[in-house]
C-alpha positions in Angstrom: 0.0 0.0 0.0 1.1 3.5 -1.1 1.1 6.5 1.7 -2.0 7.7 -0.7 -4.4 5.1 -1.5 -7.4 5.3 0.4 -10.2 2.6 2.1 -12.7 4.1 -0.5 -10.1 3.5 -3.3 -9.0 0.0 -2.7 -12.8 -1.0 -2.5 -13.6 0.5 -5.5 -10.8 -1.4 -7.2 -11.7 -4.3 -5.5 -15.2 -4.0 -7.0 -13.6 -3.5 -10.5 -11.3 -6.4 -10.5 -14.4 -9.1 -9.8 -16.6 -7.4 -12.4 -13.4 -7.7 -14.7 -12.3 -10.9 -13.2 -15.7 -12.9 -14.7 -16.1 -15.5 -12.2 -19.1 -14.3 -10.4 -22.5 -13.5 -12.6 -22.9 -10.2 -13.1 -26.7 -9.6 -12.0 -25.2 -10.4 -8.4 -22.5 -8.2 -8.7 -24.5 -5.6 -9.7 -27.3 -5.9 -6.8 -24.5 -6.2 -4.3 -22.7 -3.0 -5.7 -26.0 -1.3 -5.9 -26.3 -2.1 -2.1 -24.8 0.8 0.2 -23.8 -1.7 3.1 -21.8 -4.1 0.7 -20.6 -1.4 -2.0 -18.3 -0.2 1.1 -16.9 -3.6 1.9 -13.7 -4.9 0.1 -15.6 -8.1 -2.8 -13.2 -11.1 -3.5 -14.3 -14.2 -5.6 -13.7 -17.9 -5.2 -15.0 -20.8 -6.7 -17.8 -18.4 -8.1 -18.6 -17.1 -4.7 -18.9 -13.3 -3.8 -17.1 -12.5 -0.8 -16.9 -9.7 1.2 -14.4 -8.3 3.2 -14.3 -5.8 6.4 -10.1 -5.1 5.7 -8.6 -4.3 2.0 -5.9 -6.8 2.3 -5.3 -10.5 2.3 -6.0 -12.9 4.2 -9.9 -11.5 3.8 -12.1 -11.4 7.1 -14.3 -14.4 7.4 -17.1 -12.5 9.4 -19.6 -11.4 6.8 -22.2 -13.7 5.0 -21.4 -14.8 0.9 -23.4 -15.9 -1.6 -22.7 -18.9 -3.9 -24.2 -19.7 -7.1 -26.4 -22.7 -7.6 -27.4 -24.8 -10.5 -30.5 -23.8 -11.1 -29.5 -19.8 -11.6 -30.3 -19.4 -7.6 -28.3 -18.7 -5.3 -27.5 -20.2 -1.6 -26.4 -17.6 1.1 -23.7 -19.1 3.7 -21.4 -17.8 6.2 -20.0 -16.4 7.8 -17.7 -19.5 8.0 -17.8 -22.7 6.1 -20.4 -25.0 6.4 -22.6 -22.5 8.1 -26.1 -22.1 5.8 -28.2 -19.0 6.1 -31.1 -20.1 2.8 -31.5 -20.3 -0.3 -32.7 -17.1 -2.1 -34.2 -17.1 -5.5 -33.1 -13.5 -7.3 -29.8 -11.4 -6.6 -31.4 -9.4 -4.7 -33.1 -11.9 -2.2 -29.3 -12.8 -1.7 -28.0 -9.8 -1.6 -30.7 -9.0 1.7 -29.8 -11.9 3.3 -26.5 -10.8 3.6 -27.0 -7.7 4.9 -29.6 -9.2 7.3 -26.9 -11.2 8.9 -24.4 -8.1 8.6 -21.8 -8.7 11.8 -22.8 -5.4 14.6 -20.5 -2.1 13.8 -19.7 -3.5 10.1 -19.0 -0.1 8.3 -16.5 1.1 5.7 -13.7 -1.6 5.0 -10.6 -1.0 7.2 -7.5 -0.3 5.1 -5.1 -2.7 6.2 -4.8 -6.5 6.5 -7.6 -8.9 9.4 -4.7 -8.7 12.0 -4.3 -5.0 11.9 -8.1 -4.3 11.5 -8.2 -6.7 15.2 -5.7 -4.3 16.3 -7.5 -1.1 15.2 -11.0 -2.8 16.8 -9.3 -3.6 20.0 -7.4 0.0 20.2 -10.9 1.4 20.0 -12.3 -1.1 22.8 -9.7 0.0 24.9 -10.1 3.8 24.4 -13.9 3.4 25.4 -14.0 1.3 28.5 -11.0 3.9 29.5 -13.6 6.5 28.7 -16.6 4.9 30.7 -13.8 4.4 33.4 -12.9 8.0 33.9 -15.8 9.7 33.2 -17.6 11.8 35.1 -20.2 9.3 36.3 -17.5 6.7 36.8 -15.9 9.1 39.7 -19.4 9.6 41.1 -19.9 5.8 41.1 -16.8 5.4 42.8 -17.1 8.2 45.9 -20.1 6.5 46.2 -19.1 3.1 46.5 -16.2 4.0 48.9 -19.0 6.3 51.0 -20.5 3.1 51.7 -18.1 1.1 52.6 -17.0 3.5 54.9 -20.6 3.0 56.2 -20.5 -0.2 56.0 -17.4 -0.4 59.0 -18.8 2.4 60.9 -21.9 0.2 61.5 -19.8 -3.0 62.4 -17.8 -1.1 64.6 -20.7 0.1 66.3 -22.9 -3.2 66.5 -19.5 -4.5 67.9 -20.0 -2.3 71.0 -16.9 0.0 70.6 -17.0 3.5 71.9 -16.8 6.5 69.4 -13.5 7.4 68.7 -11.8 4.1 69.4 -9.6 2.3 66.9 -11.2 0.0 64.6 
């Protein structure tokens, strides 16, 4: 990857190079480009199948839904791993809903980069925000609050215990 290329770029590439590439029937390629939530994921093709990917670079993500062709000019929608089956859709377009159906939570804009980095990227963010929700505001009232009753909590023992005020604990 050059310094310049963006996400946007690659995926538009990426959507040239399987209509160019002839393996996957174009009526599908064109519902799923025609689809907002797929046209910005990265497409790869195998054995037929349309693909899609949440990162620009190989090894592809296996988290997203694909569609394979079947005999009969329908189509079968699996994923996101092998051997998983979601139906069997009769139009493009069936398919291509399906897929976005079963869309994995947060999936946006493909990541520029390769699955490991894209993990790194996700669990960057994940960190940033429980940080966040750790320090906020309401996290520091939670806390005084917390240690204001405990506090409480061995005032009263020492009290049931019979000690007189101002005694050790």
């Amino acid at each position: 990857m050059d310094g310049t290329t963006s996400s946007h770029d690659r995926v538009e590439a990426g959507w040239q190079h399987v209509r160019a590439d002839g393996r996957v029937r174009s009526e599908l390629l064109e519902a799923a480009y025609a689809e907002p939530r797929l046209h910005q994921l990265f497409p790869w093709t195998g054995m037929g199948e349309l693909h899609f990917s949440r990162c620009t670079e190989p090894r592809w993500t296996w988290d997203v839904p694909y569609i394979q062709p079947a005999a009969d000019g329908r189509y079968r929608v699996s994923g996101p791993r092998r051997g998983e089956s979601i139906g069997p859709a009769a139009t493009p377009e069936q398919a291509v809903a399906m897929v976005v159906e079963n869309l994995p939570p947060g999936c946006g804009p493909a990541f520029l980069g390769t699955p490991e980095e894209l993990a790194a990227h996700d669990a960057g963010a994940a960190r940033r925000t429980s940080k966040r929700s750790w320090h906020g505001p309401l996290a520091r009232t939670a806390r005084r609050m917390r240690r204001a009753s405990m506090r409480s909590d061995r005032r009263d023992r020492h009290d049931r215990r019979g000690c007189r005020p101002g005694a050790p604990w």
